[in-house]
C-alpha positions as CSV (number, residue, x, y, z in Angstrom):
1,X,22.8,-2.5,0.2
2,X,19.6,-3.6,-1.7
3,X,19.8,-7.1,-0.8
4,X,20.4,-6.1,2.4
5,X,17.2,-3.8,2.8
6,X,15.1,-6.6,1.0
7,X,16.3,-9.6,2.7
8,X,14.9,-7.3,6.5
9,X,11.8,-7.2,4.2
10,X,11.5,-11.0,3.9
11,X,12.7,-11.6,7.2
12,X,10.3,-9.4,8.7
13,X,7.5,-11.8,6.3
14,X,9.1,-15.0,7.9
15,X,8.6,-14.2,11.5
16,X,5.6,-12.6,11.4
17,X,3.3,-15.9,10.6
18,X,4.5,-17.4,14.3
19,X,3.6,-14.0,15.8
20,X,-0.2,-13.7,14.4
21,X,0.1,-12.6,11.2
22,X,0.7,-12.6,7.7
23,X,3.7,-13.6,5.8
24,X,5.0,-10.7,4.6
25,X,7.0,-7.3,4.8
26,X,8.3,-4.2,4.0
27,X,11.1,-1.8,4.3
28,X,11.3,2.3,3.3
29,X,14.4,3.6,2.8
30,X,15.5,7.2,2.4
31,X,19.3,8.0,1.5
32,X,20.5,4.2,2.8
33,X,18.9,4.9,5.9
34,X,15.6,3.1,7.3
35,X,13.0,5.3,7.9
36,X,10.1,2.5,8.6
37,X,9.2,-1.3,8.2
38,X,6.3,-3.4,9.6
39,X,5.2,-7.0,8.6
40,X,1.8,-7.7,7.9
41,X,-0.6,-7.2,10.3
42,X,-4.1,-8.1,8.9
43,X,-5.5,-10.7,11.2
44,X,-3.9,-9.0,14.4
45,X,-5.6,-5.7,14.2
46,X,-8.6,-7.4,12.5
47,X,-8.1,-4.6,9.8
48,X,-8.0,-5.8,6.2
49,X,-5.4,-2.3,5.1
50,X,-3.4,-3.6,7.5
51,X,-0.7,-4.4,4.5
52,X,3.0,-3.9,5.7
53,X,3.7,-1.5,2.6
54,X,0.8,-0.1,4.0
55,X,1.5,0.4,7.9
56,X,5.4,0.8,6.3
57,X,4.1,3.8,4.6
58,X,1.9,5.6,7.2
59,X,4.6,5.1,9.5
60,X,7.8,6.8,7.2
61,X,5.2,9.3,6.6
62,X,5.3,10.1,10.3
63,X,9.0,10.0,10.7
64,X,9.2,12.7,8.3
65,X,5.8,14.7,8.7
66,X,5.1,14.4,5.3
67,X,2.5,12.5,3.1
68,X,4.8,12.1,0.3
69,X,8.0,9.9,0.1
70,X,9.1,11.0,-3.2
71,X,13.1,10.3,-2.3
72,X,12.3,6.9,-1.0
73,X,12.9,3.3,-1.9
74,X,10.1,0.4,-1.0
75,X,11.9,-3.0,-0.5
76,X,9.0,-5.8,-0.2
77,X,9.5,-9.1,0.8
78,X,6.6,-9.5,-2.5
79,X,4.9,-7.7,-5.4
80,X,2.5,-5.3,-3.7
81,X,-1.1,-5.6,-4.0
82,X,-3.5,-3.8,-5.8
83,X,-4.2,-2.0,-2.9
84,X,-0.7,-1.5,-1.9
85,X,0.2,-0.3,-5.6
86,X,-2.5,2.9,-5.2
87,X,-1.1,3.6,-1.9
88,X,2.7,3.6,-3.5
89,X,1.8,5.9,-6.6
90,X,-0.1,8.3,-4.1
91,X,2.7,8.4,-1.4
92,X,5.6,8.9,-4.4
93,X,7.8,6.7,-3.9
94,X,10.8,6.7,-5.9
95,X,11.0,3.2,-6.5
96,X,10.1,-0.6,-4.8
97,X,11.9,-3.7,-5.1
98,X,10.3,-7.2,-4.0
99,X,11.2,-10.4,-4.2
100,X,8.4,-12.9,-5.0
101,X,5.8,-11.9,-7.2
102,X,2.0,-12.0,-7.3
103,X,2.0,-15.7,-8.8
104,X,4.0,-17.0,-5.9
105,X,1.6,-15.1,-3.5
106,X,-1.5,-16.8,-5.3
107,X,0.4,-20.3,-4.8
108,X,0.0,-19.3,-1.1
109,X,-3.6,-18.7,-0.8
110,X,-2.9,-15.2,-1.4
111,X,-4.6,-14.7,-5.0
112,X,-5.0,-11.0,-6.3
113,X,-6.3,-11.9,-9.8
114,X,-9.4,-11.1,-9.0
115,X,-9.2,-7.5,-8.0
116,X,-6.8,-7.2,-11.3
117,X,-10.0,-8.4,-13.3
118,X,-12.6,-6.0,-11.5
119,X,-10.5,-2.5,-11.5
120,X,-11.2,-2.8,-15.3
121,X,-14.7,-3.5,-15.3
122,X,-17.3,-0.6,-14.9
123,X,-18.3,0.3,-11.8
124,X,-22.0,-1.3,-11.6
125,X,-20.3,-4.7,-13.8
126,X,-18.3,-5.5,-10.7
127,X,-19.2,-8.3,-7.9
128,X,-19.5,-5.9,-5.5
129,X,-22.0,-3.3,-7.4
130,X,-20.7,0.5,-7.1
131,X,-23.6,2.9,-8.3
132,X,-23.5,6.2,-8.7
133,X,-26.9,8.0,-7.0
134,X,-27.3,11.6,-9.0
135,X,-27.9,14.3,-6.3
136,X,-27.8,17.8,-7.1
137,X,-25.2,19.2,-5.0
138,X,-22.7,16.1,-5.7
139,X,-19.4,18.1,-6.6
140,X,-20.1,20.4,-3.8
141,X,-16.5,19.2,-2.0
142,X,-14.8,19.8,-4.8
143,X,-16.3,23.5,-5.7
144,X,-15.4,24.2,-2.0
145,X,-12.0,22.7,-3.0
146,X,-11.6,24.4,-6.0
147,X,-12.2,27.6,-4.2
148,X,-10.3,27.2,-1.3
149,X,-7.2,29.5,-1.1
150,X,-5.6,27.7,1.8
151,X,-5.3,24.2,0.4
152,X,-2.9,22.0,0.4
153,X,-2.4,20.1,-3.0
154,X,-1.5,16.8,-3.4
């Protein structure tokens, strides 16, 4: 069944060039069952998280009214992204499978190294400089956070 569920994934990545977008996609699964997918829809929406694990995973989310998808299987028609990676670790999935890899994106024009290279630099060393301003009630949010009885963890 895991070919099965990855091969909708590239399939999904196939069409979705000749329909506006970007050549790739992906498939949640819960319990052999599909519970999202979505190909890539960057250019379309003109939105740049427009990644189909991305839109995949808002949209299982939805289907099961919850922001974690900790019994669930990502099949990717390629390695996710960096950006795609955070989203997977923060929505708990319980594993992804993909087919190509980030080296066969980059042979496309779709070349990640770069965002690899900056997450380990320090924030103000990076291309796009990230400085932190000191004011004085900064970790306000997370005192009223920390205090907040009603929360909901995650």
């Amino acid at each position: 069944m895991k070919i099965d569920f990855l091969q909708q994934a590239i399939d999904l990545a196939a069409e979705n060039p000749r329909k506006g977008g970007g050549p790739y996609g992906a498939v949640i699964v819960k319990n052999e069952q599909i519970l999202a997918s979505n190909a890539n829809l960057v250019t379309k929406k003109n939105d740049p998280t427009a990644h189909a694990e991305i839109l995949a995973i808002r949209r299982a989310c939805q289907n099961i009214n919850s922001f974690w998808l900790t019994d669930c299987v990502l099949y990717s028609s390629c390695e996710p992204c960096p950006m795609c990676l955070g989203a997977i670790y923060w929505a708990r999935l319980k594993k992804v499978y993909f087919a190509c890899n980030r080296f066969d994106a980059a042979q496309a024009g779709f070349d990640d190294s770069f965002i690899y290279q900056e997450i380990q630099l320090m924030p103000e060393q990076r291309t796009i400089p990230m400085l932190q301003i000191d004011i004085a009630d900064a970790n306000k949010p997370f005192q009223v956070w920390n205090n907040f009885s009603e929360k909901t963890p995650y």
